[in-house]
N, C-alpha and C positions, 0 to 999 in steps of 0.2 A: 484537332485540339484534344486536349486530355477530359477522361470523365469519370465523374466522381460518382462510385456506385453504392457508398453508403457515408454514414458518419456516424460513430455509436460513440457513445459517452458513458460514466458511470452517474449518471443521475439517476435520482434522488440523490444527494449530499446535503450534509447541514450546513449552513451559514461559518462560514469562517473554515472550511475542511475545505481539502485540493479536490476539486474536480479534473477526470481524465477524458481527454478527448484525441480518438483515431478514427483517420479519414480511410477509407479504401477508393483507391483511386486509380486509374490506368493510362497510358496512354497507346494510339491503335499503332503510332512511330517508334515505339519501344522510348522515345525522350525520357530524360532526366525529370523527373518532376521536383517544384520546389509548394512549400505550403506557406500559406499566412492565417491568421485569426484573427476576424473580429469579436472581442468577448462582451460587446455590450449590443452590437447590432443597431451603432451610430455611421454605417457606413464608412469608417476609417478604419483600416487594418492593425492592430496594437502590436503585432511579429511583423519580424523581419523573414523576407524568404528565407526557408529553411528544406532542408531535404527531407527530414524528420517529419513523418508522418504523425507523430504523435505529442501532443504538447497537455499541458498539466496550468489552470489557474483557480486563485483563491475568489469568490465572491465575498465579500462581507455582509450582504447582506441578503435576507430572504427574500422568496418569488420565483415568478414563472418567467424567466429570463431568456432573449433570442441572440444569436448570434450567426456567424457564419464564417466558413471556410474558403480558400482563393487556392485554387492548385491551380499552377502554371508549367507549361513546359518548357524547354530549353531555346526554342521559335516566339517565347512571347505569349503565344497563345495561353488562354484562362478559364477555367470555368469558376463558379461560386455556388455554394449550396449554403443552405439554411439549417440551423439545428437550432432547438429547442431543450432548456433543461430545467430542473427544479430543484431549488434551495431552500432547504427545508427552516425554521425558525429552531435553534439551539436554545435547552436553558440555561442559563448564567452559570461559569464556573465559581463553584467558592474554594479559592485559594488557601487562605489560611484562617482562624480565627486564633485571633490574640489575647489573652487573657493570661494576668498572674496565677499558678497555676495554686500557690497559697497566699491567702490573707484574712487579716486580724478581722474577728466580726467586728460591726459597725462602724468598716473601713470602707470608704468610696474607693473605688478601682474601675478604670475605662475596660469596654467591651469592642474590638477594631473588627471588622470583616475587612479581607482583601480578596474583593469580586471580580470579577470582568467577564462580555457577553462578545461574544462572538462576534455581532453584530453590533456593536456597540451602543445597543437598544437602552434605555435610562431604563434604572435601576432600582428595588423597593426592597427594604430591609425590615423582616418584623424578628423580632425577640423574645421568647418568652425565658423568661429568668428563673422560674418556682414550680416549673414541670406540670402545669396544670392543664398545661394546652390550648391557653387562651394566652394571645400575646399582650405584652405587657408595653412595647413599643415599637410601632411602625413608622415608617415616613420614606418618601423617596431623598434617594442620597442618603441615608440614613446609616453610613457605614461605621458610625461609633456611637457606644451609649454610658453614662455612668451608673457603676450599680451599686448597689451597697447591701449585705445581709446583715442583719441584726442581731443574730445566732448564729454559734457555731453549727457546722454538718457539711456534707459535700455533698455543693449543690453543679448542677449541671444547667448550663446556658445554651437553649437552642433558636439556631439560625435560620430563616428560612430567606431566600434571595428571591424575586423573579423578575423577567422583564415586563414590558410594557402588553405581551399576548398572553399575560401569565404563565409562562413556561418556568417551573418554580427548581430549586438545587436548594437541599437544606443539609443542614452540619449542625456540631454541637461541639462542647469544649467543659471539661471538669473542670470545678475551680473547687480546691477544700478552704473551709473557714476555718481558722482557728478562734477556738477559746482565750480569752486573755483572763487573764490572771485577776481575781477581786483585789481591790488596794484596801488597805488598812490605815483611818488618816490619824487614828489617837488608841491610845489605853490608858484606861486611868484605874486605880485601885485605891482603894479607904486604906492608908498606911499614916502616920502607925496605927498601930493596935498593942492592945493589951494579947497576952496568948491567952489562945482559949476565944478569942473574938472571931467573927467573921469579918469576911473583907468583901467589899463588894469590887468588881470588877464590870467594867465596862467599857467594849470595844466599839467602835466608831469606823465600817468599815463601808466600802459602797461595789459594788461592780457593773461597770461601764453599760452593760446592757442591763443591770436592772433583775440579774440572775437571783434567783431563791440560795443564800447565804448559812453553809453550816460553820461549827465553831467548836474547837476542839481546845483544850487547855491543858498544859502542862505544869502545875501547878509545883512540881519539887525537882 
């Protein structure tokens, strides 16, 4: 019968990354050898005989995981060994954040993270919006938020994702605010006049945020 004198893997891998697995094996009849895996170590072989000493699978998920190997020869004959690996916990990818990259101050605009974890481990989104380093919103699932700046300047939105071991992936994303324009809703002036009078003049103007208002006249 054939025998299997080792079986080495690239373990440690993280959760969701290919692990590599080669058997060394022989047999004393010089036979064909063929391989199977088991990658869960439920007694059921998940490969089909292969000649292919070397086979490659994804785990999803992390831990200290057993499996084992079937080398048969071309009589039938089999042995099976055991191997052992470890899947490490990954932290969460953050894909993209989404944000208009300009908007009017004291304009609402959505904040989108596109995450995803290896492991498909649930999810926790905190935000902080005004760079202070204190997050301004957290929640699991938490992948969109509304924001609003009330002043112009370019502010910066950051991300921090982790799963459930807190293994944390943080990102950020500019957003510039612009100024909008003060509106002017009346003018009114003391007309007529005699020449030689003063006139009074009187603007009636407001800006959106409540901005400190200068005023310049053109009088000829």
């Amino acid at each position: 019968s054939p025998r299997i004198d080792g079986v080495s893997t690239s373990s440690p891998v993280q959760e969701g990354e290919l692990i590599d697995i080669e058997v060394d094996a022989s047999d004393p009849g010089d036979d064909q050898l063929t391989y199977q895996f088991d990658w869960d170590g439920d007694g059921q072989f998940d490969t089909e005989p292969s000649f292919n000493n070397r086979a490659q699978f994804r785990y999803p998920r992390d831990g200290q995981l057993s499996g084992s190997v079937r080398v048969r020869d071309d009589d039938g004959a089999f042995v099976d060994a055991p191997f052992t690996i470890s899947i490490l916990n990954a932290p969460p990818r953050i894909n993209q954040i989404i944000a208009p990259p300009g908007i009017a101050e004291g304009t609402d605009f959505e904040v989108r993270v596109i995450a995803e974890d290896g492991g498909g481990d649930p999810l926790t989104f905190s935000y902080d919006i005004d760079e202070d380093g204190v997050n301004d919103a957290a929640g699991a699932d938490l992948d969109r938020i509304n924001v609003n700046y009330p002043d112009d300047g370019l502010y910066v939105v950051r991300v921090q994702v982790c799963d459930d071991q807190n293994a944390c992936s943080t990102g950020e994303v500019p957003v510039n605010v612009g100024n909008i324009r003060p509106r002017i809703l009346s003018v009114t002036a003391t007309s007529p006049i005699v020449e030689g009078q003063s006139s009074r003049i009187v603007i009636d103007a407001v800006d959106v945020q409540g901005d400190p208002l200068l005023y310049a006249f053109d009088i000829d």
